[in-house]
N, C-alpha and C positions, 0 to 999 in steps of 0.2 A: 826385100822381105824383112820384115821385124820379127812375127814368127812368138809374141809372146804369147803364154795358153795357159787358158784356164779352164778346170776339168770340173764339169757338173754334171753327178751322176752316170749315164753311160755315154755322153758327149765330152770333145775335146774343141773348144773355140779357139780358133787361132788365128790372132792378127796377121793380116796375110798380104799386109801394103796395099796396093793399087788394084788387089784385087778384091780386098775388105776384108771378110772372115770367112775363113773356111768351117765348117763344121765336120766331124772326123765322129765316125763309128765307135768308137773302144772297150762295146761291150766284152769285145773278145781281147785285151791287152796285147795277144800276141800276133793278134793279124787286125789292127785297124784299117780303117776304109772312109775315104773321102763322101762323106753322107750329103751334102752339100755346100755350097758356096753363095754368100748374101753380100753384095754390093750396093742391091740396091737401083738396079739399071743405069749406073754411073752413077749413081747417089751418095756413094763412099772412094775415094779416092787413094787412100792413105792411112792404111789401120795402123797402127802404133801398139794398142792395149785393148783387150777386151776381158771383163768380169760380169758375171752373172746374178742377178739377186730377183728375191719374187716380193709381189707387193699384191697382198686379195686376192691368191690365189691365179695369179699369172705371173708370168717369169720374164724378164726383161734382159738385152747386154747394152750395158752400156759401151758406147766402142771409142777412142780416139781420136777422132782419124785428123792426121795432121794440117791439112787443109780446110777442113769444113766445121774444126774444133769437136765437142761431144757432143757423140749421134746416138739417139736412145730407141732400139728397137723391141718389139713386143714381138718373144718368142714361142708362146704357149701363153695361150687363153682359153677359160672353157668358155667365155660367151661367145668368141669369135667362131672358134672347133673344138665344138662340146663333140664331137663324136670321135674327136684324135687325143682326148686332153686326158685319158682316164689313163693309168697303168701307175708305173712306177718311175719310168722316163720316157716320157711322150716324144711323139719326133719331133722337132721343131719346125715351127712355119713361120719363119722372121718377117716383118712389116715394121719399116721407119715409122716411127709416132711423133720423135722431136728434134730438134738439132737446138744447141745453145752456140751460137759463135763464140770463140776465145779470142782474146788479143794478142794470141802468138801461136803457133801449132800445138793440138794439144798432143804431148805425145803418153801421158800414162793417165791410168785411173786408180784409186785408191779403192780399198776392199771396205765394204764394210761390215759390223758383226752381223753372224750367223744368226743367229740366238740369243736371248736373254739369259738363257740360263745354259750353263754348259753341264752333261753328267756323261759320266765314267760309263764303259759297255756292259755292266749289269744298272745302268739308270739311275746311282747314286748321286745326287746333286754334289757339284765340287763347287760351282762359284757360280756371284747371281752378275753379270754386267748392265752399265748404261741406265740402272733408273734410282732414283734418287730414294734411299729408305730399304731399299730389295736386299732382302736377308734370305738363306732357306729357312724353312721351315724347322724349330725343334722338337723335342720327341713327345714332347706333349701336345702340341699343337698337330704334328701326325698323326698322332695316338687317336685325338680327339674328330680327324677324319674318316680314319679308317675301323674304329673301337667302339660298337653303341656301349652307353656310359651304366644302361643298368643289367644289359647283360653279361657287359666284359668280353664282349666276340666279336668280329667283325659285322660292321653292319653290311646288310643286305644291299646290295645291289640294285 
């Protein structure tokens, strides 16, 4: 077992070897629960690493897995289960999409960024990453957002 995990939302993905990924309950932190398990029908053999990211509003893991190189699964779709897809952490319904062969086992995957912009827990922008020219916003240029210019008040919504 390799056993590396990564926590998205109220799921824990854990590369789980030859048996692929387990997926793990932990809305409750203190009593998780084996929610299920994605092979794949022998389709994964060798988890190594598994990380999470969403692209259009679907969520994907990409996995490891040391034999078959990186396998790219579609965990949440609202076109696929629009009627499982709504809440705040949907359950997962994992389906293989791609596999890339590697030239030697793959065994990790690298993260990539969250967000473009990172802010503080009352929403303060701290820093803009990854695009070329991306500054925050200054106080005039917020002002000029949120300020209609001949009342001096917030504009209307």
């Amino acid at each position: 077992m390799r056993e590396n995990v990564y926590v998205a939302r109220t799921y824990a993905y854990v590369a789980d070897g030859r048996f692929g990924v387990s997926i793990v309950d932990v809305e409750n932190p203190e009593k998780p629960h084996n929610d299920q398990v994605f092979g794949g029908n022998g389709q994964m053999n060798d988890a190594y690493d598994v990380k999470i990211g969403m692209v259009a509003g679907s969520a994907f893991a990409f996995v490891a897995d040391g034999v078959y190189g990186l396998r790219i699964w579609q965990i949440v779709s609202p076109w696929d289960d629009a009627a499982h897809f709504s809440g705040f952490s949907p359950r997962p319904t994992p389906k293989l999409i791609a596999t890339a062969h590697t030239r030697g086992p793959a065994l990790a995957i690298s993260k990539g960024i969250d967000r473009d912009r990172a802010v503080d827990e009352s929403g303060n922008q701290l820093a803009v990453f990854g695009r070329r020219g991306a500054r925050p916003l200054n106080r005039a240029e917020m002002r000029g957002l949120y300020i209609h210019s001949k009342t001096d008040s917030l504009t209307p919504s």
